[in-house]
C-alpha positions as CSV (number, residue, x, y, z in Angstrom):
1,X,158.7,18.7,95.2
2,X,155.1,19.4,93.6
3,X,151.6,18.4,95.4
4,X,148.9,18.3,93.2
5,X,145.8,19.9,94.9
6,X,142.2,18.8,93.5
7,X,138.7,19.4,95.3
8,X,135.0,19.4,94.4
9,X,132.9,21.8,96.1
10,X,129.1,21.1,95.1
11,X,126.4,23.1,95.1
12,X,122.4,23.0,95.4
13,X,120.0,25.3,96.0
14,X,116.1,25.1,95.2
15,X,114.1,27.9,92.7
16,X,110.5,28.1,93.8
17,X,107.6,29.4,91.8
18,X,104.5,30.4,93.7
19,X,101.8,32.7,93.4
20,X,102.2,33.6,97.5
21,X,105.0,32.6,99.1
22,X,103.0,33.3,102.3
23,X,100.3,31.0,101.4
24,X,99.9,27.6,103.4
25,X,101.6,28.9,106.1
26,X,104.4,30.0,104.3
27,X,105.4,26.4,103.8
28,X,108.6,28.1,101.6
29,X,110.2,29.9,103.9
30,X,109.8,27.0,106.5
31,X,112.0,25.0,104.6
32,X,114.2,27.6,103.7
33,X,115.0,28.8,107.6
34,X,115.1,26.2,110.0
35,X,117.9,27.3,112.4
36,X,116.7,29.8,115.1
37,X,120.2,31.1,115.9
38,X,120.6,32.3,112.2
39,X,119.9,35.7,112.0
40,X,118.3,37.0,109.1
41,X,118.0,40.8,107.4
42,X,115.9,41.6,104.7
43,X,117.5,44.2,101.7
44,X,114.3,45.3,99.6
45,X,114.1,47.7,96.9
46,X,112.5,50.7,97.6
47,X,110.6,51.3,94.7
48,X,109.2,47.9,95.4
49,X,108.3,48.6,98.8
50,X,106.1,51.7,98.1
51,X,104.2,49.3,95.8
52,X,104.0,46.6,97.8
53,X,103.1,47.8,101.2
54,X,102.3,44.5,102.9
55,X,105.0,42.6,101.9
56,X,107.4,43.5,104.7
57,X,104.8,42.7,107.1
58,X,104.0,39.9,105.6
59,X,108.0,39.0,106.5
60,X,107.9,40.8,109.7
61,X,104.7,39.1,111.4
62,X,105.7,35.6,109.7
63,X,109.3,35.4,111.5
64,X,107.7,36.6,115.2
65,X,105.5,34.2,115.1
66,X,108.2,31.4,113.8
67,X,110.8,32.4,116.0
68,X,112.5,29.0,116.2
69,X,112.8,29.9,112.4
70,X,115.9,32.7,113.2
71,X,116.6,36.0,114.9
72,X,114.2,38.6,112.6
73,X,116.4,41.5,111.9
74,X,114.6,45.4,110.1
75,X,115.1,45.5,106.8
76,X,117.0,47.8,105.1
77,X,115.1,49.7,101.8
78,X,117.9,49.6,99.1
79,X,117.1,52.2,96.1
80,X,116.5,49.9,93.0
81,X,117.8,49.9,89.1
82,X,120.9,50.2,87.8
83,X,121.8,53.4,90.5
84,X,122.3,50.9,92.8
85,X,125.4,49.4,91.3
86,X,126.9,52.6,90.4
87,X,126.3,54.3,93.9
88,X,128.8,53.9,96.5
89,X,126.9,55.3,99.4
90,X,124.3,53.0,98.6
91,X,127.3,50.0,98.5
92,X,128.2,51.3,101.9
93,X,125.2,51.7,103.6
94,X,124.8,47.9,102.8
95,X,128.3,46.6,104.1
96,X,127.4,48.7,107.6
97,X,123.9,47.2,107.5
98,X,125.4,43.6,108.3
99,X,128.6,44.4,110.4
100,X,126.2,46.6,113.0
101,X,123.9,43.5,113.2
102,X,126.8,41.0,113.1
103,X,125.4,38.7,110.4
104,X,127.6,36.4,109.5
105,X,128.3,33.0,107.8
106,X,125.6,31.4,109.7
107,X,123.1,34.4,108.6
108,X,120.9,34.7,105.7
109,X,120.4,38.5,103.9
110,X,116.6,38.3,101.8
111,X,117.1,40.2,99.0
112,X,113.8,41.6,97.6
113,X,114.1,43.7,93.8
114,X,115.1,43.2,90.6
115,X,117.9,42.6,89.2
116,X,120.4,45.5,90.0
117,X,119.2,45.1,93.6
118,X,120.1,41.3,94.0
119,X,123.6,42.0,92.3
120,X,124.1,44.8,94.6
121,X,123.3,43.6,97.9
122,X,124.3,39.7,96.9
123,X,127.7,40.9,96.2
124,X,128.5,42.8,98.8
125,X,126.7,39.8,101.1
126,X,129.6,37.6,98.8
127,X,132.6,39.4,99.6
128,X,131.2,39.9,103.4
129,X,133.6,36.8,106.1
130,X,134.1,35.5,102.7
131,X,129.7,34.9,101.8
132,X,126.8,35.4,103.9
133,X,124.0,33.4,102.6
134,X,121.2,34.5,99.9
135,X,117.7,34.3,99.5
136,X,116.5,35.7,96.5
137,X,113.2,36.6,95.8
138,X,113.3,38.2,91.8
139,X,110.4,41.2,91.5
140,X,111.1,41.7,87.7
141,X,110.4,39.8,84.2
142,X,114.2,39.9,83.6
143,X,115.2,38.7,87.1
144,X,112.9,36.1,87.6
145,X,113.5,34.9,84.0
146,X,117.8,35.2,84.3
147,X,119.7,36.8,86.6
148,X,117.6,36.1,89.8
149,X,118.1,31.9,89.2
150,X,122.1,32.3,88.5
151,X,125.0,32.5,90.2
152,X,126.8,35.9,89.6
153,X,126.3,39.2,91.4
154,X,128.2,42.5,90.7
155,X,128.5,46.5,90.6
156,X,129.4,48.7,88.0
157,X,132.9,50.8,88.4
158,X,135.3,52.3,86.0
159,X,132.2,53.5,84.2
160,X,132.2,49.6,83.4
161,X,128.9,47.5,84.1
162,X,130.0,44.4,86.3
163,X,133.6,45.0,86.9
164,X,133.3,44.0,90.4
165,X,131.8,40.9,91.5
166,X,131.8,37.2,92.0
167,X,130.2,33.7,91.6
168,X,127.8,32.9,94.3
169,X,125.2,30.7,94.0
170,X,121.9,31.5,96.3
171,X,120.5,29.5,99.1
172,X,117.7,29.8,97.4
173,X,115.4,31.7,94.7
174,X,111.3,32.5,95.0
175,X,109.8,33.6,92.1
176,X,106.3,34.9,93.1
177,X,104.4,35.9,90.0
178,X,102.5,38.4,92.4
179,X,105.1,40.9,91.7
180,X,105.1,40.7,88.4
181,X,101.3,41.9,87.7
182,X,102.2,45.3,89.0
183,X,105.3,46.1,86.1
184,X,104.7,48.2,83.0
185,X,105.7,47.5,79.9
186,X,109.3,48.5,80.1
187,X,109.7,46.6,82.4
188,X,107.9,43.1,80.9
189,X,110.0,44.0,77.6
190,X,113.1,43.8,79.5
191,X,112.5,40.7,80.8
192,X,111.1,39.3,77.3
193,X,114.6,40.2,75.8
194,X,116.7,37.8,77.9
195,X,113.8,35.1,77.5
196,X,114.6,35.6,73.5
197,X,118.2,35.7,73.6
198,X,118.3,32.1,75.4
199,X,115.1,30.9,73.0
200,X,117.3,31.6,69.6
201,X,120.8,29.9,71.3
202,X,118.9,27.0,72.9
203,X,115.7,25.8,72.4
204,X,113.7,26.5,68.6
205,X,110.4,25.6,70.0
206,X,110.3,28.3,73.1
207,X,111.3,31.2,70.6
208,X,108.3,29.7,68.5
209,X,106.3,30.6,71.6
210,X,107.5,33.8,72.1
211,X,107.1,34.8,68.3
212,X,103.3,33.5,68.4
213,X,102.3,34.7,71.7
214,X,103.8,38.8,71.6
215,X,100.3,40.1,71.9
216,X,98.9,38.0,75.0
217,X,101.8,38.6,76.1
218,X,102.2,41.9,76.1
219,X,97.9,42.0,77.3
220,X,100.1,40.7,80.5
221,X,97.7,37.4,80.0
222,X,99.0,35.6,83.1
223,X,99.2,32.1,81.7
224,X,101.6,33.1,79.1
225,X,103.7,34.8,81.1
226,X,103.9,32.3,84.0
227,X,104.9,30.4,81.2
228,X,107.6,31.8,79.8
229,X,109.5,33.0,83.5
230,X,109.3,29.6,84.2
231,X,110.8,27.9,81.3
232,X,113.0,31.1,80.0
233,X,114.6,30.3,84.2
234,X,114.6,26.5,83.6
235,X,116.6,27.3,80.8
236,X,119.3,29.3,82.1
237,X,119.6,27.2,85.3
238,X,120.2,24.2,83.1
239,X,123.1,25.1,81.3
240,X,124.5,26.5,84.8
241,X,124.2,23.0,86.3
242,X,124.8,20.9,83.3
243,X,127.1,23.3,80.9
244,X,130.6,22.0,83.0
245,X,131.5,25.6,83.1
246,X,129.1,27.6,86.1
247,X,131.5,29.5,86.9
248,X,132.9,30.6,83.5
249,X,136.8,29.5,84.5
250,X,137.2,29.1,80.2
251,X,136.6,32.2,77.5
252,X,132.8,31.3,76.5
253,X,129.9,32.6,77.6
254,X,126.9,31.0,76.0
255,X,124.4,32.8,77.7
256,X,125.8,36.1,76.8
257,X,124.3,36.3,73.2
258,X,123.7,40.0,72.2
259,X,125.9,41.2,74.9
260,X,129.3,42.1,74.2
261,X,127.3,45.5,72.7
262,X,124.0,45.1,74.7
263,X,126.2,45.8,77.8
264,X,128.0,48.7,76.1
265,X,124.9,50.3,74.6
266,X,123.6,50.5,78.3
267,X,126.7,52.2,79.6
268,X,127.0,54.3,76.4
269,X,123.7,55.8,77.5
270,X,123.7,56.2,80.8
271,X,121.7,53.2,81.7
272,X,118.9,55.6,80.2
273,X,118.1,52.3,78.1
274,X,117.2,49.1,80.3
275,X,119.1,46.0,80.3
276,X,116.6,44.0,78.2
277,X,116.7,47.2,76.0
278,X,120.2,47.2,75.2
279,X,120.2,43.2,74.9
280,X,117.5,43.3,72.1
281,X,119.6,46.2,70.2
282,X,122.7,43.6,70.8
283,X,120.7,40.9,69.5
284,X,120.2,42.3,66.2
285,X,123.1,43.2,65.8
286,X,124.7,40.0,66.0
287,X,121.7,38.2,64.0
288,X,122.4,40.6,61.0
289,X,126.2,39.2,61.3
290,X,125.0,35.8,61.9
291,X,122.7,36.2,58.6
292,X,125.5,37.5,56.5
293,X,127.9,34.7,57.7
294,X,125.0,32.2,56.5
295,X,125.2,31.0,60.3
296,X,121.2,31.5,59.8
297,X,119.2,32.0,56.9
298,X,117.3,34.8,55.3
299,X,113.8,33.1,56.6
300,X,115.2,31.9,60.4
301,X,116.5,35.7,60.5
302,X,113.2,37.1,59.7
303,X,111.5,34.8,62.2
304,X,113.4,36.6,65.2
305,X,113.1,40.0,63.3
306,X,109.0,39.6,62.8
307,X,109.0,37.9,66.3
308,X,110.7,40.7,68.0
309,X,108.2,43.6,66.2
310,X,105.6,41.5,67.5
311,X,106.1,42.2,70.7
312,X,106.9,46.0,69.6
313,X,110.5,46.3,70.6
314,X,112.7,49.3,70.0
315,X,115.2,48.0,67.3
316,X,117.2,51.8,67.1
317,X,118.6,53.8,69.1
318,X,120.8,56.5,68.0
319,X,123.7,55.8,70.4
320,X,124.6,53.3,67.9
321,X,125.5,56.1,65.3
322,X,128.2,57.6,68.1
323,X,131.8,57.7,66.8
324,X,134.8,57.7,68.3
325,X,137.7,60.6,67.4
326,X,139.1,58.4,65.0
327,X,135.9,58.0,63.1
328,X,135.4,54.6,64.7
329,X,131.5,53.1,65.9
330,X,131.8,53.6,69.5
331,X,129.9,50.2,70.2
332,X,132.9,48.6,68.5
333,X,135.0,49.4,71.3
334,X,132.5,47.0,73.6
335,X,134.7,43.6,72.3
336,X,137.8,44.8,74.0
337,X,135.9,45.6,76.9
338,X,134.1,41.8,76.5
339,X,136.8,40.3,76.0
340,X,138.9,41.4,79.4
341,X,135.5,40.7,81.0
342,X,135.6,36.9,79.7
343,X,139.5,36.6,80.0
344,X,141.5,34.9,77.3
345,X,140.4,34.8,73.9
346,X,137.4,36.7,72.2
347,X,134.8,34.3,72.0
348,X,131.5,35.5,70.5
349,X,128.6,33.5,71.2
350,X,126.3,32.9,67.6
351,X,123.3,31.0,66.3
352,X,124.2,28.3,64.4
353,X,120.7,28.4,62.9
354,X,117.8,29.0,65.5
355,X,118.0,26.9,68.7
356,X,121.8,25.7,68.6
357,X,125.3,28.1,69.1
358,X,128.4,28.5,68.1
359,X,131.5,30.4,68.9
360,X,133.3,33.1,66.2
361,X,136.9,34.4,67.4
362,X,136.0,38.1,65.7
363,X,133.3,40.6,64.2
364,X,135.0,43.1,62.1
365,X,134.7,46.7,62.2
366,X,132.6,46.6,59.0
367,X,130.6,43.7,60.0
368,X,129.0,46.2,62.9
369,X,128.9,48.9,60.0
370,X,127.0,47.1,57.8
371,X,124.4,45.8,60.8
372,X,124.2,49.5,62.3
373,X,123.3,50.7,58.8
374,X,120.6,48.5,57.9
375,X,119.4,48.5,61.8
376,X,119.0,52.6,61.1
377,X,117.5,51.7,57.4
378,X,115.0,49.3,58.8
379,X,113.9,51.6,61.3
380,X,112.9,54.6,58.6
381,X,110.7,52.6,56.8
């Protein structure tokens, strides 16, 4: 006797842009929450709540005077970056947050912060009577451009970064561009990376735009960078709706250009580097390869290298020199460690010149050599 079982589940869920989300009325959030027996807890990062003071009582006084809009519960300051997803008291502290208060499928968490906050919080929210829902609202260049608008959350363990976590898309996503006037440089950088890795793999004419427009961009001209959150999210969320794979069930990943070592290079250092950081470093690494398997030309390899130093991104970084016993590059150890992550098969995602992909099955261990030598040559000139 066999049954074959076969279901659809689909899924929706709106990304606003906005300036306020508090402005006419705070016409978002009333058609985000509509059910007053919902309860509703906000996480926020705490680095973002000493910066933004008002924001909290912005939340506060909007839900007591919409009250048919759900049961307001305190929020709960979460501390932000990558210590969030390593700490397990801070893990804890969330899980306890919603049982005391009962939240449960029926309830909505707000989580406020960049992108190690919403992983954090969203997936211990995921794993919580099986997924309490998510409002995201991004406070970074990288999470408004990437992770904010997708559907994965996660924490780091076994000194590995997202070895826990799960696939779960958000109610919903507000990308206010208010947050991001108040971020340095780092920070903007960061974001810029993940906007570049999806530019080179997907669409030629953005990653002209980012090439021509590193200085007003990094001036912080507002235009410009509206600009390229907006489009660098549109991008991502596309291939997550139409790329017939959101939830990475096969062995590709075709947004993870740059990361099978950007993602080691962070752990390697102790998450000293930031995401974006380690991405770029990834990044040209797997153009130099790319270049010397003619998968791009000399020229279309320069454009990303020039584009890149226009924006004045740190293309070393002497972890990359760190051996293993056996005289091995230590950031050639980050393939295995991709590969379990993806399941199956290694499958590297490439350029196949600027603005398309493809996959490659291997990098050799003198394929990284030769990029981590002329990455270090390049840098001493």
């Amino acid at each position: 006797m066999k049954i074959h079982q076969a279901f659809a589940v689909k899924f929706n869920y709106d990304i606003y842009f906005t300036e306020n989300m508090f402005s006419n009325n705070g016409r978002i959030f009333s058609e985000i929450f509509k059910d007053k027996n919902s309860k509703i807890m906000v996480f926020i990062d705490s680095g973002v709540a000493d910066k933004h003071t008002g924001i909290v009582k912005q939340i506060s006084a909007w839900f007591k005077k919409n009250q048919e809009r759900g049961a307001y519960i305190s929020p709960v300051r979460v501390p932000g970056g990558e210590r969030c997803k390593c700490d397990r008291k801070t893990q804890r502290i969330i899980g306890d947050s919603l049982r005391i208060h009962g939240l449960d499928r029926h309830s909505f968490v707000i989580i406020i912060g960049g992108g190690a906050v919403l992983d954090t919080v969203g997936y211990i929210a995921s794993i919580t009577h099986r997924g309490i829902r998510q409002v995201r609202i991004p406070t970074t260049v990288l999470s408004q451009c990437d992770s904010g608008v997708g559907v994965k959350t996660g924490i780091n363990y076994y000194n590995t970064k997202n070895y826990f976590g799960t696939f779960t898309p958000p109610y919903a996503v507000i990308n206010d561009f208010r947050f991001i006037r108040s971020l340095g440089v780092r920070d903007v950088l960061s974001g810029v990376a993940e906007a570049f890795k999806v530019a080179i793999i997907k669409d030629k004419t953005f990653l002209n735009f980012l090439a021509r427009n590193g200085s007003a961009l990094k001036k912080q001209n507002a235009k410009a960078i509206k600009k390229m959150i907006s489009h660098s999210a549109e991008l991502h969320a596309d291939h997550i709706a139409k790329g017939d794979d959101p939830f990475e069930m096969g062995s590709a990943r075709p947004l993870d250009f740059g990361h099978w070592s950007g993602h080691y290079i962070e752990t390697l250092t102790g998450y000293t580097l930031k995401h974006g950081e380690s991405v770029v470093l990834g990044l040209m690494i797997d153009m130099i390869i790319a270049r010397e398997l003619k998968l791009v030309t000399v020229r279309e390899f320069n454009k990303v290298l020039e584009g890149l130093k226009a924006w004045d991104f740190k293309l070393w970084h002497p972890i990359l020199e760190k051996r293993e016993k056996n005289g091995k590059l230590s950031i050639a150890n980050g393939l295995e460690e991709f590969r379990q992550h993806i399941g199956g098969e290694l499958n590297l995602v490439m350029p196949d010149g600027l603005g398309k992909s493809c996959l490659l099955k291997s990098i050799s261990a003198e394929q990284i050599e030769t990029a981590v030598k002329e990455m270090k040559n390049e840098n001493t000139k």
